[in-house]
N, C-alpha and C positions, 0 to 999 in steps of 0.2 A: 488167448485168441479165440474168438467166434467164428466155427467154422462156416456156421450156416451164413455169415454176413460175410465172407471171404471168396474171391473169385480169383480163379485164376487165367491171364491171359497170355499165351506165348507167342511171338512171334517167328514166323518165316520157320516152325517146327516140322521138322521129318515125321517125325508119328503123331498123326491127328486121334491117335485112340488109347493114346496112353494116358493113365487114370494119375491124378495128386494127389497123394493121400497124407495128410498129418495127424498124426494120433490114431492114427485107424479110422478114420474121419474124408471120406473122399473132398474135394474143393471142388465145387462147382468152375466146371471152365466156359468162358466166354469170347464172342469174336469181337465185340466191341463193349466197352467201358468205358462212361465219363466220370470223369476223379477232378473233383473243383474245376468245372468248367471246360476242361481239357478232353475229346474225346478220341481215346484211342482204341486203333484198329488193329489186326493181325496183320497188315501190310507189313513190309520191310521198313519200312519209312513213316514220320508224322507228320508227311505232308499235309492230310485230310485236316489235322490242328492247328497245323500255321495257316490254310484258309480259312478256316472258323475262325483264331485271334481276329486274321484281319478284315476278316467280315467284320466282328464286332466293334475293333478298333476305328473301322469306317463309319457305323452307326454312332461310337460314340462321339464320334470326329461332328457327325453332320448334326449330332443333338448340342454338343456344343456351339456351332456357329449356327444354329436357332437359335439357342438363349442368349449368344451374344447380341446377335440383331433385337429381339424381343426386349431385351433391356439397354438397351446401345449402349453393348461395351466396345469400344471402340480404342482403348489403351494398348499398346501393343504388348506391353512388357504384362498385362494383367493377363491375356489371351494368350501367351507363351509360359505363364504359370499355370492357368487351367487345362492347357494341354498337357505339362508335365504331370500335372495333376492327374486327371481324367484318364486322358489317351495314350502317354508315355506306361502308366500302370497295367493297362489292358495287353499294349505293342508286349512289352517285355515279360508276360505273364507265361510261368513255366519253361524261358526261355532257354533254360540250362538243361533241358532234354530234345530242344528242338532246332538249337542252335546253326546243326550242319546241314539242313534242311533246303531241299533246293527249291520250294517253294519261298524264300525268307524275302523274296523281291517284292511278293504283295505287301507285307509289314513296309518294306524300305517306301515302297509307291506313296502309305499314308506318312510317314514320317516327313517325305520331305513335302508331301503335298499340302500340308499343312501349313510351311512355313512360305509357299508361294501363293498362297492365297490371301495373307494378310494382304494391310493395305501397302505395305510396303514393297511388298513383295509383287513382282511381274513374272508372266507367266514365261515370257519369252529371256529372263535373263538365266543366267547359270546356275543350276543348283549350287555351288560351292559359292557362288558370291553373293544368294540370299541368303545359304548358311551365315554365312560371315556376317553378314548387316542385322543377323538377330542372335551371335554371338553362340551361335548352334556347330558342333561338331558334326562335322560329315557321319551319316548314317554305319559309315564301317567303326567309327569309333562306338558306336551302339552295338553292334556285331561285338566286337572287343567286348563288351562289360558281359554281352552274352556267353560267350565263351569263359568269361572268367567266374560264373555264374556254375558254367557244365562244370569248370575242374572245381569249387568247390562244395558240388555235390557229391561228385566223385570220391572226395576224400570221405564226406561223412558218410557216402556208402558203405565205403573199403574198412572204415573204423568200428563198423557196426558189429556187437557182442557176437561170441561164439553162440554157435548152436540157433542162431536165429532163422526164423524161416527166410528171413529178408536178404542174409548171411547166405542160403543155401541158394536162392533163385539169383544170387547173382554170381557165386559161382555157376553155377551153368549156364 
């Protein structure tokens, strides 16, 4: 391990002056970290993450229906693959640490907003009956894959080699 490339960040921590040391080696500590895309904070919470996904997931929402219009794709079933594609990737990104997250309503906003804007789709009917007419599971079944996402990091946490650094900051 690279200590000088290693950072450490603790969350909701009693003592803000207590030093990490591995190897004799202090870890630089930080109040905020972006790790693939994801930027975390010393809050209790990763709320500030789940509005960045869906900031992004918005962006990449509205660059997609540009390039639909600019190319007129206009197929429904091809525009519900490029979002799976595109936008479903971004929605569920890291979701297994942010799951319980009481920001997760912004992700739900793009997920369903997406499917009422097709052309099929009206703005005024029910989101469960646009779901259904583009063969989309309600957003909590997305919640569901997220969650099954947290327990199986969880396990490959818990399975992680003795003596690991990774082993000891998650005992504490």
């Amino acid at each position: 391990m690279n200590v000088k490339k290693t950072k450490v960040m603790v969350f909701n921590f009693a003592n803000p002056c207590q030093k990490f040391v591995f190897e004799g080696d202090v870890i630089e500590r930080v109040q905020t970290f972006k790790y693939l895309g994801i930027l975390f904070e010393t809050t209790s919470n990763l709320d500030s993450a789940v509005e960045h996904l869906a900031v992004a997931s918005r962006r990449s929402l509205f660059a997609l229906n540009c390039h639909c219009v600019k190319l007129h794709i206009m197929d429904v079933k091809l525009r519900c693959d490029l979002f799976n594609t595109l936008v479903c990737s971004i929605v569920s990104y890291a979701s297994e640490v942010w799951v319980d997250s009481k920001k997760i309503e912004a992700i739900k906003i793009v997920y369903q907003g997406f499917f009422k804007s097709l052309p099929k789709g009206r703005k005024t009917t029910s989101t469960s009956i646009v779901l259904v007419e583009f063969g989309k599971f309600p957003f909590e079944h997305f919640a569901h894959f997220a969650w099954r996402q947290a327990l199986l990091y969880y396990n490959r946490v818990s399975m992680v080699i003795k003596d690991c650094i990774l082993e000891k900051a998650w005992e504490a």
